[in-house]
C-alpha positions as CSV (number, residue, x, y, z in Angstrom):
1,X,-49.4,125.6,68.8
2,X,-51.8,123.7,65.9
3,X,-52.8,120.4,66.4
4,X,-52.2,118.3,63.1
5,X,-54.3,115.3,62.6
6,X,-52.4,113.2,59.6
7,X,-53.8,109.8,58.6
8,X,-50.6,107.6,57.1
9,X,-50.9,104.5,55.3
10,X,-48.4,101.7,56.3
11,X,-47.7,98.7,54.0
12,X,-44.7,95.9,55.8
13,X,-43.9,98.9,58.4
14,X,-42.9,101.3,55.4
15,X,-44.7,104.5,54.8
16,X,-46.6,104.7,52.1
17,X,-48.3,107.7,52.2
18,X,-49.4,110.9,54.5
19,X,-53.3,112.0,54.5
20,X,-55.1,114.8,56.4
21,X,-58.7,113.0,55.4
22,X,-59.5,109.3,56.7
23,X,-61.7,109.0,53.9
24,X,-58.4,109.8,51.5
25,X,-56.5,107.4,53.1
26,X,-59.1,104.6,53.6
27,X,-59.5,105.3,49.8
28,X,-55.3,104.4,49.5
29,X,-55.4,101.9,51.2
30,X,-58.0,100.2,49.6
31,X,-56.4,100.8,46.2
32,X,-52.9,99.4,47.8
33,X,-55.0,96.1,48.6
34,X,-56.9,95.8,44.7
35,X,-53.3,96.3,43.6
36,X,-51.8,93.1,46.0
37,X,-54.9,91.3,44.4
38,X,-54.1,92.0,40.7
39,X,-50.3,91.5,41.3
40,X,-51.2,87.7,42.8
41,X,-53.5,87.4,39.5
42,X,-51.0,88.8,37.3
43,X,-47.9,86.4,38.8
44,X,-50.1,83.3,38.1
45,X,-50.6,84.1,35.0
46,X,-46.7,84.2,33.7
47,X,-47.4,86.4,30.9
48,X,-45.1,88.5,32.9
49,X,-41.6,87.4,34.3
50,X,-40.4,90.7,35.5
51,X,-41.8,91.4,38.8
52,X,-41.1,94.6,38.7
53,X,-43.3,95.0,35.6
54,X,-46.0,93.1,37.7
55,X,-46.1,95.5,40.2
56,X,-45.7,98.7,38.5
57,X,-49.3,97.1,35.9
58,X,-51.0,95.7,39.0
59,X,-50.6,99.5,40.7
60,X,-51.8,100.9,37.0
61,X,-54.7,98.7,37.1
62,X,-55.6,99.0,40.8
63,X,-55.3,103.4,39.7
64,X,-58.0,103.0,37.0
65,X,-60.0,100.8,38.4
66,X,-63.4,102.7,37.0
67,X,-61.9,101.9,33.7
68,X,-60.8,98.6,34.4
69,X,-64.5,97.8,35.1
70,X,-65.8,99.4,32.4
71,X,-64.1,97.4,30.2
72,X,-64.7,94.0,31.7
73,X,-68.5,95.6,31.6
74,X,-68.7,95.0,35.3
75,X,-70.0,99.1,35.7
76,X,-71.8,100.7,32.8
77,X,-70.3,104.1,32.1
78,X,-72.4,106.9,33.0
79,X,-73.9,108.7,30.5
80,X,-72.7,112.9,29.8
81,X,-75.3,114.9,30.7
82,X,-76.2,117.1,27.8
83,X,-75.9,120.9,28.1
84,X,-79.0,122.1,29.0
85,X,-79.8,124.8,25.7
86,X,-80.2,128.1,26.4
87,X,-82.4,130.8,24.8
88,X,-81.4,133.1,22.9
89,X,-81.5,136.9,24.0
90,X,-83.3,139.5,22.1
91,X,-81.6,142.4,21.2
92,X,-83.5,145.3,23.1
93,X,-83.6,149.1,21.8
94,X,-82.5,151.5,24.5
95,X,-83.2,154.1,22.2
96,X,-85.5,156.4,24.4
């Protein structure tokens, strides 16, 4: 008989969402709390009625959060790393 370890993220005593890592499931939950944030923001702001539609942008947001900050130029992207070149191999003659 295995022992299963499972990490499971609870929101108002529903089920949100079933881990095996604490670290993937802190991570969830933490995105499940920047999304409560930005749907509080987002219902202030009455640029949307629908609440629905408030949820389903605040979830969006709270997914792409890198880019979210990147383009309120809290976080500076991070630069590509450029292919480091490679030499070109000479042709040997195995001519012998």
């Amino acid at each position: 008989m295995a022992v299963i370890v499972k990490y499971v993220v609870e929101r108002n005593g529903e089920e949100k969402m079933t881990f095996t890592s604490k670290a993937e499931a802190d991570a969830y939950d933490k995105m499940l709390d920047t999304a409560d944030e930005l749907f509080t923001l987002l219902s202030e702001s009455k640029l949307i009625e629908n609440e629905e539609k408030q949820e389903e942008l605040s979830l969006f947001l709270a997914q792409h959060k890198e880019e979210v900050l990147y383009a309120l130029g809290a976080k500076r992207k991070p630069t590509p790393k450029k292919p480091k070149a490679v030499e070109p191999v000479e042709a040997q003659d195995d001519a012998a």
